[in-house]
C-alpha positions as CSV (number, residue, x, y, z in Angstrom):
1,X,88.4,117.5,93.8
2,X,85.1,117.9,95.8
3,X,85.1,115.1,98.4
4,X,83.0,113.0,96.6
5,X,79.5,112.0,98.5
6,X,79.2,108.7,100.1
7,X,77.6,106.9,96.9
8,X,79.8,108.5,95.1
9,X,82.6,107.1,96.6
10,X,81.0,103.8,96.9
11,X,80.8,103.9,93.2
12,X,84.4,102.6,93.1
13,X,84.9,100.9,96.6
14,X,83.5,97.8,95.3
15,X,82.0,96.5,98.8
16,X,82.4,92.8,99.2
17,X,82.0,91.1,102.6
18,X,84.7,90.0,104.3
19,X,84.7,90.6,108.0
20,X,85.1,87.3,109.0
21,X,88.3,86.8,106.8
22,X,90.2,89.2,109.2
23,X,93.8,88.5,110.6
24,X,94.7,89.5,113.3
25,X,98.3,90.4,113.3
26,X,100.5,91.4,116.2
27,X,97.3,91.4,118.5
28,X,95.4,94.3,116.5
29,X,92.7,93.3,113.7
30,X,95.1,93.8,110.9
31,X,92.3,93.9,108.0
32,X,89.2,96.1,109.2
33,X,89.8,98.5,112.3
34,X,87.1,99.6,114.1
35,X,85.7,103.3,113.1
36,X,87.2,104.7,116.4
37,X,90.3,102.2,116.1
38,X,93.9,104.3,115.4
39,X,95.2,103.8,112.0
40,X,98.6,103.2,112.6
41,X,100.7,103.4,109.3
42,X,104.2,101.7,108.2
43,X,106.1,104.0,105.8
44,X,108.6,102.0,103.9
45,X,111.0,104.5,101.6
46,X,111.0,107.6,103.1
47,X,112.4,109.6,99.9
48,X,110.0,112.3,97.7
49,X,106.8,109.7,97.9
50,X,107.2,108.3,100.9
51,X,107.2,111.7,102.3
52,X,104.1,113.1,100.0
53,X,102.3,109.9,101.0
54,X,103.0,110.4,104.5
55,X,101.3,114.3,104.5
56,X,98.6,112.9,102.5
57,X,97.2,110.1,104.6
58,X,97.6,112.7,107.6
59,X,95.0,114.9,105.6
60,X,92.8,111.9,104.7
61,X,90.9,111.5,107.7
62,X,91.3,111.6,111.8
63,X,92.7,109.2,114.3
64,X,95.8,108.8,112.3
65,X,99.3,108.4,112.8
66,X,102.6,107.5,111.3
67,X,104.0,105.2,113.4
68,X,107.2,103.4,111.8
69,X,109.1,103.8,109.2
70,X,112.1,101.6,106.9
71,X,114.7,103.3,104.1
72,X,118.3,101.9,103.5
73,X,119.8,105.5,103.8
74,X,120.0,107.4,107.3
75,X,119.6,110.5,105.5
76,X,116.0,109.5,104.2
77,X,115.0,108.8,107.8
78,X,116.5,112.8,108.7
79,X,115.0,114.1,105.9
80,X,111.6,112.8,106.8
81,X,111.4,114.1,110.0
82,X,112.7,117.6,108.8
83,X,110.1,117.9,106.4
84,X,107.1,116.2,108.8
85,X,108.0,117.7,112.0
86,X,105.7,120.6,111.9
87,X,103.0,119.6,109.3
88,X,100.7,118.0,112.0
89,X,100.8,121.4,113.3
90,X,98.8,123.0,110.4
91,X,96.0,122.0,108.3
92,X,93.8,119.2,107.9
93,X,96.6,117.0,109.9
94,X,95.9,119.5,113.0
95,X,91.9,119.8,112.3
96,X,91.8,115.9,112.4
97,X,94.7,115.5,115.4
98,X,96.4,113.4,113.8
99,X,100.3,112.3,115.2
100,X,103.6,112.0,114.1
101,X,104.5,108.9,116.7
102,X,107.7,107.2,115.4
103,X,109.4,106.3,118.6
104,X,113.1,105.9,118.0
105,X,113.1,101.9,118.0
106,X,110.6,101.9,115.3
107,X,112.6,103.5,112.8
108,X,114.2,100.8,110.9
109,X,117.4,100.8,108.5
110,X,118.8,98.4,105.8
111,X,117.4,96.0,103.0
112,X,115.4,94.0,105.5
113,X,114.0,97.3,107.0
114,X,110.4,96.6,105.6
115,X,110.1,93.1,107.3
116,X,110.5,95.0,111.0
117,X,107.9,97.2,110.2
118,X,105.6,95.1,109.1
119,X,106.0,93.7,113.0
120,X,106.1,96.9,114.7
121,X,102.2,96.6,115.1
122,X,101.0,98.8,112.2
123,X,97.3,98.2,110.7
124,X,98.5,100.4,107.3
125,X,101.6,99.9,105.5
126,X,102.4,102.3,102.7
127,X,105.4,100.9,99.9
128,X,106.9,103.6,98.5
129,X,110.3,103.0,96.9
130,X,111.2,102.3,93.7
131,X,109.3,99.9,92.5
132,X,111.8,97.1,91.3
133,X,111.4,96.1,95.3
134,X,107.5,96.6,95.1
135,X,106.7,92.7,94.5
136,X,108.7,91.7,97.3
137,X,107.4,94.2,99.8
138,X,103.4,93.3,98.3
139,X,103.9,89.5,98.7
140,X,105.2,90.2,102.7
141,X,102.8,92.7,103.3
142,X,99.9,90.6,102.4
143,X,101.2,87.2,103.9
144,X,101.6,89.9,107.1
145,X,97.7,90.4,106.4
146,X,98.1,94.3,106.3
147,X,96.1,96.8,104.8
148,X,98.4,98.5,102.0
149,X,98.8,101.7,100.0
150,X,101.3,100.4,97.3
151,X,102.4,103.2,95.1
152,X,102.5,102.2,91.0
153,X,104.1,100.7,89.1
154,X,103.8,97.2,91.5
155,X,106.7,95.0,89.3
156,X,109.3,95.5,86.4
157,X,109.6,92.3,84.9
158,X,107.3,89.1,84.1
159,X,108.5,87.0,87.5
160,X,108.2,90.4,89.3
161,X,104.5,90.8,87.9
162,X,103.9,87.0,88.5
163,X,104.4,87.7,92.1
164,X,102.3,90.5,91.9
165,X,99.2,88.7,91.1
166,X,99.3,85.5,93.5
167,X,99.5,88.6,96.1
168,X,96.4,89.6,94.5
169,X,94.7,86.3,95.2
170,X,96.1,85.8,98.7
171,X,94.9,89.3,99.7
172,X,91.7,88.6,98.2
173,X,91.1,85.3,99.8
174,X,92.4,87.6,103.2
175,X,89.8,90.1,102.6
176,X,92.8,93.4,102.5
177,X,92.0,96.3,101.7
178,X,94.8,97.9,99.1
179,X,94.6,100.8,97.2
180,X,97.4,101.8,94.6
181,X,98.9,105.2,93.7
182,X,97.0,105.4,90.1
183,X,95.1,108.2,91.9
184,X,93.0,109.8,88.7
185,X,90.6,106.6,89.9
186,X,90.2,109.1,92.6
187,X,89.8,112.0,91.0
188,X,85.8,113.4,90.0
189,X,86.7,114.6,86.4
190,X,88.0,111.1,85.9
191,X,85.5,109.1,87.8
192,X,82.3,111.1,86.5
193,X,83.1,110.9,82.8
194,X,84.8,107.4,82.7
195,X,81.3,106.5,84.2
196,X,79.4,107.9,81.4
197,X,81.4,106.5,78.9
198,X,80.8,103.2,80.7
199,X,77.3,103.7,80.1
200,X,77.8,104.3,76.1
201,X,78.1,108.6,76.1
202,X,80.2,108.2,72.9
203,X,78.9,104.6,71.8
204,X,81.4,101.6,70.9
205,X,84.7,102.7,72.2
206,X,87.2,102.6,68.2
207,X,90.3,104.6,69.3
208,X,92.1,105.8,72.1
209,X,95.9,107.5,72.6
210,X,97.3,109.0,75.8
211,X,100.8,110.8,75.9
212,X,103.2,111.4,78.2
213,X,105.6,113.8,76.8
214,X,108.1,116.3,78.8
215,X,111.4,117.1,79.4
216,X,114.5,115.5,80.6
217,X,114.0,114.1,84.5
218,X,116.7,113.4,87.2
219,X,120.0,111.7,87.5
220,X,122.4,111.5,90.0
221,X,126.1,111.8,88.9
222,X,128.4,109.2,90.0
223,X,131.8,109.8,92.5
224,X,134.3,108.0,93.5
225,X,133.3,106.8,96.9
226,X,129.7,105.7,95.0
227,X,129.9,101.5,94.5
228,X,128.1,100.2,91.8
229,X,125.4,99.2,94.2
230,X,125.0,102.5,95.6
231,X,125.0,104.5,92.4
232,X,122.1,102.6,91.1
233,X,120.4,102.5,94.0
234,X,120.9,106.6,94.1
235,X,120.3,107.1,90.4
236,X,117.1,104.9,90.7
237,X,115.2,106.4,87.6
238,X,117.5,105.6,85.1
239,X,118.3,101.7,85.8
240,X,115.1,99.7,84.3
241,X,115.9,96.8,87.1
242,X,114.6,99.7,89.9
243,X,112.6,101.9,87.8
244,X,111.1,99.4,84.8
245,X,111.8,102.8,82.6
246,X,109.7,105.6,81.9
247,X,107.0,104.4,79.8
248,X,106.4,101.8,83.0
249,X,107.0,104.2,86.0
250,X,105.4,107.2,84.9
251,X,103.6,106.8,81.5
252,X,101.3,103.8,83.4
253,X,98.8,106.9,84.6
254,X,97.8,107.4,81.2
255,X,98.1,103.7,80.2
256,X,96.0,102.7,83.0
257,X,93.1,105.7,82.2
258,X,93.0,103.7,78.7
259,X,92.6,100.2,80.6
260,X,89.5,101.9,82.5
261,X,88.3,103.3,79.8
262,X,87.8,99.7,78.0
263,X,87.8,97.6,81.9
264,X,89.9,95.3,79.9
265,X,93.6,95.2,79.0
266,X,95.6,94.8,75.2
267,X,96.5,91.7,74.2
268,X,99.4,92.6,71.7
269,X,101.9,95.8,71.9
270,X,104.1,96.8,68.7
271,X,106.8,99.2,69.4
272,X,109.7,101.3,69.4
273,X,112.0,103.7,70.6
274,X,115.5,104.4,71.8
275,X,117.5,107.2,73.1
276,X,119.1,110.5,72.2
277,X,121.1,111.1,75.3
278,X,124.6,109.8,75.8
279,X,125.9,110.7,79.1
280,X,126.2,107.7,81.0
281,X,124.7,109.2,84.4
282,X,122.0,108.6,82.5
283,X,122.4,104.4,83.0
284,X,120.7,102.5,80.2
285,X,117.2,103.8,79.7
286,X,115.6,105.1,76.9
287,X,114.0,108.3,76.4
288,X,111.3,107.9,74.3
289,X,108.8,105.5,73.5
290,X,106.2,104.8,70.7
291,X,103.7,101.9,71.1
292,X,100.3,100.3,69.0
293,X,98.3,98.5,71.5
294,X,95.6,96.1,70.3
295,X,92.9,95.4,73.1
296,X,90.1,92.8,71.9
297,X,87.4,93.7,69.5
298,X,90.1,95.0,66.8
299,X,90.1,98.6,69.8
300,X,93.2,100.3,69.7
301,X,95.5,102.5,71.1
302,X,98.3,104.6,70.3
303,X,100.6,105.4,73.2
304,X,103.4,107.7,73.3
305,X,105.8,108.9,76.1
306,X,109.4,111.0,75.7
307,X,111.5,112.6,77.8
308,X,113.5,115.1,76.1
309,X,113.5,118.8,76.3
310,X,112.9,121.6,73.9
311,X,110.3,119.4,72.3
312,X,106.0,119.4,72.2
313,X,105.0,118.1,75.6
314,X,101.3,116.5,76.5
315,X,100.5,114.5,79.3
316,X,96.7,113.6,78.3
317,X,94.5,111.1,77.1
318,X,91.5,110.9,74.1
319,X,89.4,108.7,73.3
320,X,87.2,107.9,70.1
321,X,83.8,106.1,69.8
322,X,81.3,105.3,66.9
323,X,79.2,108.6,68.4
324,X,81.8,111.1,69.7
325,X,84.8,111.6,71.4
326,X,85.9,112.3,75.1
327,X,88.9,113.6,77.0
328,X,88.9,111.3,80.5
329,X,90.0,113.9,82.5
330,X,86.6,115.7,82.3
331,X,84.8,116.0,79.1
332,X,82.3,114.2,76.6
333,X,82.3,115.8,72.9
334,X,84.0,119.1,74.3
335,X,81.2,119.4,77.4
336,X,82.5,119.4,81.0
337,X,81.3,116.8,82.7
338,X,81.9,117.9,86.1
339,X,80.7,121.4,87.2
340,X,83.7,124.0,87.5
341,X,82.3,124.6,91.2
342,X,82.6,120.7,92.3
343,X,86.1,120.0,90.6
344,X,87.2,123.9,92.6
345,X,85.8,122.1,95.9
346,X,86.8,118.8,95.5
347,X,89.6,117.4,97.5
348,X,93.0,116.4,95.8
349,X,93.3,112.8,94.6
350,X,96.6,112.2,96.6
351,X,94.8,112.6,99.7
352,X,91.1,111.1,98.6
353,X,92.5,108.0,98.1
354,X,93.8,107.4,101.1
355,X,90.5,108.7,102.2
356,X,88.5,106.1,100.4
357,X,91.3,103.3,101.6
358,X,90.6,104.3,105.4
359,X,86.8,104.5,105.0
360,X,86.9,100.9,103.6
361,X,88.9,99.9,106.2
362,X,86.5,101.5,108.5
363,X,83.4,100.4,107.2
364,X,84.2,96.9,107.3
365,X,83.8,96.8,103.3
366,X,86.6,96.4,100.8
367,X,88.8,98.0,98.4
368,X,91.3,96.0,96.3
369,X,93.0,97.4,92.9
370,X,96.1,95.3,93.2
371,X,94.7,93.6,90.0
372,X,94.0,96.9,87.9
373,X,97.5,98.5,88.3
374,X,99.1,95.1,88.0
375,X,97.5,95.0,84.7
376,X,98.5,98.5,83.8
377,X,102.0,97.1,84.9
378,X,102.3,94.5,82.8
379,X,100.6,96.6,80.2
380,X,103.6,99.0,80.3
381,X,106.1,96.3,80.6
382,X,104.6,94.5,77.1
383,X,105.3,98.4,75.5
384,X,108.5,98.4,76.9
385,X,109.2,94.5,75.8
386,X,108.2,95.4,72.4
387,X,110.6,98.6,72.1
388,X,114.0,97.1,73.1
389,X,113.3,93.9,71.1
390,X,111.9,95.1,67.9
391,X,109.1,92.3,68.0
392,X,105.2,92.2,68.8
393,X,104.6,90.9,71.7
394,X,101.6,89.3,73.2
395,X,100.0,89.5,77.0
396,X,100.9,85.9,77.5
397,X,104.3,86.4,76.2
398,X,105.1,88.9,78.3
399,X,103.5,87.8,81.4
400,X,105.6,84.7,81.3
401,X,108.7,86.4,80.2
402,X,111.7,84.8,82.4
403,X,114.1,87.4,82.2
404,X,114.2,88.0,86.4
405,X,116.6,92.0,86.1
406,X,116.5,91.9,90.6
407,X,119.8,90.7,91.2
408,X,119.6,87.5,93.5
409,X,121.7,89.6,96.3
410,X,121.9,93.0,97.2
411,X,125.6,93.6,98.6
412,X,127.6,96.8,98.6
413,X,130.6,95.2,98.0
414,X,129.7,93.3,95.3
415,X,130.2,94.1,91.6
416,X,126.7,95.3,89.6
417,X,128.0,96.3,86.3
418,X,125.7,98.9,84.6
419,X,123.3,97.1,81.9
420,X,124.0,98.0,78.5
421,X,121.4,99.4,76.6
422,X,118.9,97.6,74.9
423,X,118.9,97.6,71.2
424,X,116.3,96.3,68.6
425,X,116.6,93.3,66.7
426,X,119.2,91.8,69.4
427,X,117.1,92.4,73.0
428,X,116.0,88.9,74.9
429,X,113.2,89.0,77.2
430,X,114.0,85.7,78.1
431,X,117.2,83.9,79.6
C-alpha cells in the first residue's frame, strides 16, 4: 500500500481534541508525546504477533523503540530476541534508527507480567496474546492511560465484551489513542472503495457475504509432563475460552469489512455448524461455520468460514446494491478503484497502522477503534452463539450473555478439564 497522503490518512483518524485530557503516567505524558518525544513501546505476548507487531511498529516511523516486554513462557522471551536481534539492523527499522532497548529488568514473566509493564514507563503498549486475556489487559491498559495497539478479536464472551466497551468509554473520556489489528482499515484498496460506496457508487447497500474458507490450522499435541493448564494455554487456537473459535479470531476481518461497509452492525445472527475432525488435540472447537446476519433496513449478510482441507477455499468479501456490485478489497462493478501503481507503492497495512497510530499520537489528534472491532467482536461471538445453540440470537441477547468461559483462577496445579463440545439444540449461553 502506497503511504497514503496526509488527507488521506486523516480520512480515517477521526481528529477530535483532546490535549488537555492527557495523563501523565510514570512522569512521561502517557496520551500525546511530543513529535520529537521517543515512543517507547510495551510488548505483552511475545509469540508469532507479538513478534510481527514488534518489526512492524519498528518500520512505522522513527524515534522508536521496544522497550519492555511480558509472556508467561521464558521461551517466548528467547525467541523474541532471536528473531529481533538483528532486524534494527536492516530496513526501515535502521533508515528510521530505531532501538531494540529491553534492559534485562524490564522483561517480565508470569500471568501478572502485563501489569509491570504497564509501569515500566512505556507511552505504547501493544496486547498481543490470545485474545481470551484481551479485556483484561484493555481495561488495565486504559485505567494506566496508555496509548494501545490491541490486536483483534478484543473479548470471547458477553462479560468479556462488556468490559470491552466501558474501556471504550474510559479511554474516550481519557482522550487515548488505540488502534486495533483489523488492519484492511489501513489498507488503500479498502479505504478508497469503502469510501465510494459510502458515497452511494452501487446505491442502497441489499446484500453482502464474506468467506473465510481454508485448510486445517495448528494444534499442539499433548504429553505427559503438559497440565491441563498448560496444554490449553499451548494449544491456544483450539479452546474457545482463549481463542473464541475461528469464526471470532480470524473470520472477524471479513465480518468487520461487512460492518464498514454498512457503519452499522446486525442485529440478529441464525446459524450453524459443527465439526468433522475428531482427534482430541484438536480441543472442542468447530471447524466450520455458516451464518445469516440481519443488519437493520431488512440488509443482509451471508457469512461463511471453514477450516478443513482439500476443500474450495475463499477469503473475500462482495457486496450487492440496488445499482451494482463491489468487491471491498478494490473494485466497484469489476473497475479497480485504486491504480495498480499506488496499491504497488503503497506501504503494507501491518506497518501503516502503526504508522497512523504514532502520527495521532504525534499530532496531538486522536484515533480510537476500540468500539468498531468490539462490535465486530461481538458480531462474531452472536455467529458463534447462534451455531453451538441452534437458536437466533439477537445483539442484545448476546451482549448480555452471562456465560463468563475465563476461569476465575489461573493455576498450574489446578484441574481445567477440556470443555466438551458444543452441540445444537442443548448449548447455554447463559449459566
Amino acid at each position: 500500500m502506497t503511504t497514503p497522503t496526509n488527507a488521506h490518512r486523516r480520512d480515517f483518524i477521526k481528529a477530535t481534541a483532546a490535549a488537555g485530557l492527557a495523563t501523565a503516567v510514570g512522569g512521561l505524558p502517557a496520551v500525546h508525546a511530543g513529535s520529537n518525544e521517543t515512543i517507547r513501546v510495551g510488548l505483552i505476548g511475545c509469540g508469532g504477533r507479538g513478534s510481527g507487531a514488534a518489526k512492524d511498529v519498528l518500520s512505522s516511523a522513527p524515534n522508536v523503540e521496544i522497550y519492555a516486554i511480558a509472556d508467561i513462557w521464558k521461551e517466548r522471551h528467547d525467541r523474541f530476541f532471536n528473531e529481533l536481534k538483528d532486524f534494527t539492523s536492516q530496513g526501515k527499522a535502521k533508515e528510521y534508527g530505531n532501538r531494540l532497548n529491553v534492559s534485562e529488568e524490564r522483561r517480565f514473566l508470569g500471568f501478572d507480567a502485563y501489569k509491570k509493564v504497564l509501569d515500566s514507563g512505556v507511552n505504547y503498549v501493544m496486547l498481543c496474546t490470545p485474545p481470551g486475556f484481551r479485556p483484561m489487559h484493555l481495561e488495565a491498559a486504559v485505567k494506566a492511560g496508555k496509548n494501545i495497539f490491541t490486536e483483534k478479536p478484543v473479548a470471547v464472551d458477553g462479560p468479556g465484551i462488556r468490559k470491552v466497551y466501558a474501556a471504550y468509554e474510559e479511554a474516550k473520556q481519557k482522550g487515548l489513542n488505540i488502534v486495533a489489528g483489523t488492519q484492511r482499515r489501513h489498507q488503500l484498496p479498502y479505504v478508497e472503495t469503502i469510501k465510494k460506496l459510502h458515497e452511494g457508487a452501487i446505491g442502497d447497500i441489499h446484500f453482502m457475504r464474506c468467506y473465510w474458507n481454508q485448510g486445517v490450522l495448528w494444534k499442539v499435541d499433548r504429553t505427559e509432563k503438559m497440565s491441563d493448564l498448560e496444554w490449553q494455554l499451548r494449544n491456544w487456537y483450539n479452546f474457545m475460552w482463549i481463542c473464541g473459535d475461528h469464526i471470532v479470531e480470524q473470520h472477524i476481518h471479513n465480518i468487520d469489512v461487512c460492518n464498514w461497509v454498512m457503519n452499522d452492525h446486525p442485529i440478529k445472527a441464525r446459524g450453524s455448524g459443527f465439526r468433522t475432525r475428531t482427534d482430541p488435540n484438536f480441543g472442542h472447537i468447530y471447524d466450520h461455520f455458516s451464518i445469516e446476519y440481519e443488519y437493520p433496513k431488512n440488509v443482509f449478510m451471508h457469512s461463511m468460514c471453514r477450516q478443513i482441507s482439500g476443500c474450495w477455499d475463499s477469503v473475500s468479501e462482495q457486496v450487492f446494491g440496488s445499482n451494482g456490485h463491489s468487491d471491498p478489497a478494490g473494485s466497484i462493478n469489476g473497475k479497480p478503484t485504486v491504480a495498480r501503481e499506488a496499491v504497488r507503492k503503497a506501504q503494507g497495512p501491518y506497518v501503516q497502522e502503526h504508522t497512523d497510530l504514532i502520527e495521532a499520537i504525534r499530532s496531538g489528534k486522536t484515533v480510537n477503534e476500540l468500539k468498531t472491532v468490539a462490535d465486530s467482536t461481538l458480531t462474531a461471538i452472536m455467529g458463534r452463539m447462534s451455531a453451538y445453540s441452534g437458536k437466533e440470537v439477537t445483539w442484545d441477547a448476546a451482549l448480555n450473555s452471562t456465560l463468563d468461559t475465563f476461569p476465575k483462577v489461573l493455576d498450574f496445579n489446578e484441574k481445567y478439564p477440556a470443555p466438551p463440545v458444543p452441540i445444537p439444540g442443548k448449548y447455554k449461553f447463559n449459566t
